[in-house]
N, C-alpha and C positions, 0 to 999 in steps of 0.2 A: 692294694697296689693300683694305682693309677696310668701306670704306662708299664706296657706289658714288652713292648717289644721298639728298641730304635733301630732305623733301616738310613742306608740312604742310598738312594735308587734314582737315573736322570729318568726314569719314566712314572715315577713318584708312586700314582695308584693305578694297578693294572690288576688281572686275572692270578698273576701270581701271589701278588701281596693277599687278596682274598680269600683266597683257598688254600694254596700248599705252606704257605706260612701261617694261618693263621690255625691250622690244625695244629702247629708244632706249640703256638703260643695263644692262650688267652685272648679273647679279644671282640669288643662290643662295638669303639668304632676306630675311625682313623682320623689323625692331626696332620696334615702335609701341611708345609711350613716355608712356601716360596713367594719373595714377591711378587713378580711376573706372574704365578699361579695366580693368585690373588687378586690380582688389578685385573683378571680377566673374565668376564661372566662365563664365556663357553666355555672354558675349561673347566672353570669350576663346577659346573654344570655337568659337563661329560666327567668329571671325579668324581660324585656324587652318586652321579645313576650307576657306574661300576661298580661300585664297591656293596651295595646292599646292606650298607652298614651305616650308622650315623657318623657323617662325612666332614669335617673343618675343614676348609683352605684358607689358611691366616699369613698374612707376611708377618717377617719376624716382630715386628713389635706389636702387632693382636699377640703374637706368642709369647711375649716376654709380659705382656700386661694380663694374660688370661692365664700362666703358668700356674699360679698356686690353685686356681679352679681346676685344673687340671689335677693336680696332686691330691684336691682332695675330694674328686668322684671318686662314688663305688663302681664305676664304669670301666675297664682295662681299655687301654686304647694303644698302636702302633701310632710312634711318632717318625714322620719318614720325613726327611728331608731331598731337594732334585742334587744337591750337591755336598761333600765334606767342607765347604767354605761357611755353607749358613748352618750345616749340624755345629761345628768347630762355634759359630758362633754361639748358640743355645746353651751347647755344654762347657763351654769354656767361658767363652766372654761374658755371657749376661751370668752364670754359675749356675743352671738350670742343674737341680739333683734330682733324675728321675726313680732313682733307686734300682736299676736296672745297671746291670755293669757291661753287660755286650752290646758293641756297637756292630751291624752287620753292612758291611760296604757291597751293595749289588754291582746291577749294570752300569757304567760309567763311558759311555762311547769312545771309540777311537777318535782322537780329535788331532789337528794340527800341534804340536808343543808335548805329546804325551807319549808317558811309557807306558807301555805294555806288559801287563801284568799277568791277563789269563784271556780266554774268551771273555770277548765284551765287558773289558774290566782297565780301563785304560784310564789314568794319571797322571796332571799335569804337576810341575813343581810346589807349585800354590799348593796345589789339594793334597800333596802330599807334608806340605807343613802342619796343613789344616788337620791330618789325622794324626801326627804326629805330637800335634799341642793336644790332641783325643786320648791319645795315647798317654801321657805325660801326666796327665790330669786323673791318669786313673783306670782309663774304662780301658779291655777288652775289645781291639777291634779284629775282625775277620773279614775275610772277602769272600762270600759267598753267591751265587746265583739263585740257586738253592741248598736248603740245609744238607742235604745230601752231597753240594758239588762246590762243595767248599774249596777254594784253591790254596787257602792259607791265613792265618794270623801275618796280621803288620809289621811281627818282628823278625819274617822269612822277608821282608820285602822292602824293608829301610833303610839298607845298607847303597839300594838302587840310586838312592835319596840324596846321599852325603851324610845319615844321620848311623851315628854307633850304636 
């Protein structure tokens, strides 16, 4: 297995992705997948030095072009995306099959236009199509913070949506 664990988190790689998830799951390094990450050296920089693990920040078309190198390291890796608009994109639009069926939805800020889901878990329309075409597709989404402080599967939380 090549991708051990899909996250999407707006703080992408931090102390939790390192530790308390990656006890739960396999994991040699991390794939963040944002363009704005990407196009920026410090960031990339400061994701790197956190993680203490071999670190990518690709926008999505280094990830859509480097995908099948991905699939087939002996290396497990966490693929986290900062939003469900560009994971939606990977696993739906480009067809990205990580072999992994759970998608885990983290922090998502309270923002202007969003619903409120849990602590620190707040969804705007958009991102809720975007999980919902996740969904649709097949995978497994939850919204957890931690595995432990799980507030729910996508299917307690879509009705908020307009979706049956």
């Amino acid at each position: 297995m090549a991708v051990s664990f899909i996250r999407v988190d707006d703080r992408m790689i931090h102390g939790q992705i390192c530790t308390r998830w990656a006890l739960e799951y396999p994991c040699d390094g991390l794939i963040a997948v944002n363009n704005a990450a990407a196009g920026n050296y410090v960031l990339k920089a400061a994701y790197k030095n956190v993680s203490g693990k071999k670190t990518f920040v690709w926008t999505l078309e280094e990830f859509k072009e480097k995908s099948q190198e991905v699939l087939d390291s002996k290396d497990n890796y966490f693929l986290i995306t900062k939003n469900p608009l560009d994971m939606e994109k990977i696993l739906v639009r480009q067809g990205f099959k990580p072999g992994v069926a759970d998608v885990i939805i983290g922090p998502c800020n309270d923002r202007p236009g969003t619903t409120k889901l849990g602590n620190n878990q707040s969804i705007t329309q958009e991102e809720a199509q975007a999980i919902e075409n996740i969904m649709q597709a097949g995978y497994n989404v939850e919204f957890a913070l931690l595995k432990d402080e799980a507030i729910g599967n996508w299917k307690k939380f879509r009705g908020q949506f307009g979706f049956n």
